[in-house]
N, C-alpha and C positions, 0 to 999 in steps of 0.2 A: 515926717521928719526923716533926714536921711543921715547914715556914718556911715554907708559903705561898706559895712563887713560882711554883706553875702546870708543876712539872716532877717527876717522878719518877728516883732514882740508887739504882739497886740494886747492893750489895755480892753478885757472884758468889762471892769467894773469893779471895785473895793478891791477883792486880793489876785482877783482869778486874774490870767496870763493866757496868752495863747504863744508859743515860741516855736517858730515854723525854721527850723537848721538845714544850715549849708548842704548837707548830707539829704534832704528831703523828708526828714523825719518831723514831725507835730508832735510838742508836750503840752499839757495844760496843765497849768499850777493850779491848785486849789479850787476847782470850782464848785462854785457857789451861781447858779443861774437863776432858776424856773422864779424863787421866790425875791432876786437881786434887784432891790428899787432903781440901781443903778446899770441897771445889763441891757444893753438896746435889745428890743424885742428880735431883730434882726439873729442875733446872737445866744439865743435861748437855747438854741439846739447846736452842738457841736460833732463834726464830722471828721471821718479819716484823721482820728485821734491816735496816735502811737502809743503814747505813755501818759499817765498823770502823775504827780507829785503835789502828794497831798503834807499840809508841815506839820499841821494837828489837829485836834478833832471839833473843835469848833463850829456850829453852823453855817459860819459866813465864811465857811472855808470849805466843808467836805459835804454838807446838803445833797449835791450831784453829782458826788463821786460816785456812787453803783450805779446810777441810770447811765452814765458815760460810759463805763467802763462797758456795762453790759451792750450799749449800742453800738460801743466800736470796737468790741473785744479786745481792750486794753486793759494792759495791767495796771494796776498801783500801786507805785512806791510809797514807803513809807516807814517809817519808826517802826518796831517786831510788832507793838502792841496794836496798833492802828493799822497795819497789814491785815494783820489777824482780825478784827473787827470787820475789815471790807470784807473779806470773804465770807465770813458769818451773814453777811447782809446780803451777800448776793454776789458781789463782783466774782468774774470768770477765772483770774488772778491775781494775788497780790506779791510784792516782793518784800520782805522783810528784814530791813539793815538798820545799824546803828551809829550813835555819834561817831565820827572817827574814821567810817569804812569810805569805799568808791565802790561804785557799782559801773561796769562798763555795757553799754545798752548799744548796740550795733554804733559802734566809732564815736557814740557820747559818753565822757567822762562823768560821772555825776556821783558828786562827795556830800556826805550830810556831816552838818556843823550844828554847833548849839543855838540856842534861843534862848533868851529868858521873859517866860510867859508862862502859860497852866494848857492845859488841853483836856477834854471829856466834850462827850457825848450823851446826847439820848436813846437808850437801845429800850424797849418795853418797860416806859414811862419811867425809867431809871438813871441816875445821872452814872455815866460809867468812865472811869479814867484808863485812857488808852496811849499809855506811854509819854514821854515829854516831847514839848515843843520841840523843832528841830527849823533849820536854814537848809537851805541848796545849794551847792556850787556845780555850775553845770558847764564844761567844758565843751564847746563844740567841736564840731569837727575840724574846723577851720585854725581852732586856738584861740577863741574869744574867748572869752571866761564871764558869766553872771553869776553875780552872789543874788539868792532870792531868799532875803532875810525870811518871809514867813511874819508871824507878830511876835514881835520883839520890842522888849526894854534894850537903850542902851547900854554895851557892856564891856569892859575891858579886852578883852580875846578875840576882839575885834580887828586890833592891831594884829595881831597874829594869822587868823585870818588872812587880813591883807598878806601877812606876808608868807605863808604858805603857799595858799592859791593865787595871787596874784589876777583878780577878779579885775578886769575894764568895766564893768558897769554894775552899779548896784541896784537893786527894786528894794526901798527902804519903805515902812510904814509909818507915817506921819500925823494919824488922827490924833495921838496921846489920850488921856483916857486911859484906855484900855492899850496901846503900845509908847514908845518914845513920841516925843513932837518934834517939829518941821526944826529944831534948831540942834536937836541930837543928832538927830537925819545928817543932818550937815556935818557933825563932829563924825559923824560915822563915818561917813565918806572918805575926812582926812585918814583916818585911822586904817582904813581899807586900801586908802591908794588907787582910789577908782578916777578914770575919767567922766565919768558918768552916771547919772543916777536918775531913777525913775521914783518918783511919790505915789504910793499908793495907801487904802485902810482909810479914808479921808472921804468928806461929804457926804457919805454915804445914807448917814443918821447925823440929828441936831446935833447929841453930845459931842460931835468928831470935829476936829476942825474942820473948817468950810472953804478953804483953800491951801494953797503951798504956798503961799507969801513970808514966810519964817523961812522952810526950806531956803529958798531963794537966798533973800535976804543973809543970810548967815551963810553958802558954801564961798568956797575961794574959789580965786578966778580961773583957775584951770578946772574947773569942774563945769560941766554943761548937764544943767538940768533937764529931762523931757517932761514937762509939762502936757499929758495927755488928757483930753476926754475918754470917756470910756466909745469903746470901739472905734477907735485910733490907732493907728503902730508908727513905730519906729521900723525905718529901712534900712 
């Protein structure tokens, strides 16, 4: 699928990202590989990684955050407490910011926004809570703007959101369950102001929805869905 904006977004599988910027720099969102029902084999191992941004500490989110990090000597962003936790685990670096900041990472803008969700981990068979859920607004070089909700409940400040950052494309999470479903996704959208949006959190597992057909169905007509498989991009 193409838009022309000088950047590449590949769907790994449930949350993970691959976003290849105008500027030549590789982010991975959240990944989640080795153990991902849904992560092509192809895609297990990730390379000449720059950055991760991880939104919280959940399994299907941060499972491969230290192995990455450590293989491609990249840091990890992240909420203070979830910073702190990569490095206790291993990774080489972590960066630690909070609701409200930007972080400028060689000519990327990247702002953390809220969530509404839970986040913990397993650190030596303990449940451990490492800070709150958080979103991404990741400004390229170029002046694209992605909102990477993370899992999220639908929620008001969404509007604002939109109109702070003024995001073009959203990566929204659709399974419900465990985040919004396919027809909040779509409120969310209006509420963001986006031309675009990407379904992810979906298929993955039985409980989750098994397709985007709600998303769909429910955005307005200026909005263009990417319906991806995993190991797919947008151009």
């Amino acid at each position: 699928m193409k838009i022309n904006q000088d950047f590449s977004l590949s769907w790994i599988g449930h949350a993970t990202f691959r976003v290849k910027t105008p500027g030549g720099k590789t982010i991975l969102v959240d990944p989640w590989l080795e153990e991902n029902p849904s992560c092509p084999v192809s895609e297990k191992k990730q390379s000449d990684v720059d950055l991760i941004l991880l939104t919280h500490g959940h399994f299907d989110h941060s499972s491969d955050v230290v192995q990455v990090a450590q293989e491609n000597n990249a840091p990890v962003l992240a909420i203070l407490e979830a910073a702190d936790w990569a490095e206790r685990a291993g990774a080489p670096k972590s960066i630690g910011m909070n609701i409200g900041g930007t972080y400028n990472f060689e000519g990327l803008n990247i702002s953390m926004v809220e969530a509404k969700h839970s986040s913990s981990l397993q650190e030596n068979g303990k449940t451990v809570y490492v800070g709150v859920p958080v979103g991404f607004i990741v400004k390229l070089e170029n002046g694209f703007t992605i909102y990477i909700a993370g899992d999220t409940a639908l929620f008001g400040d969404m509007t604002l959101i939109g109109e702070i950052y003024k995001p073009d494309m959203a990566i929204l999470p659709i399974g419900d369950h465990f985040t919004m479903n396919g027809a909040d996704a779509a409120r969310a959208c209006r509420m963001l102001g986006v031309a675009h949006v990407v379904p992810c959190h979906y298929k993955t597992f039985p409980l989750l929805a098994q397709n985007a057909d709600s998303l769909v169905d429910n955005l307005s007509a200026n909005i263009t869905a990417h319906i991806l498989s995993p190991g797919e991009s947008i151009e």
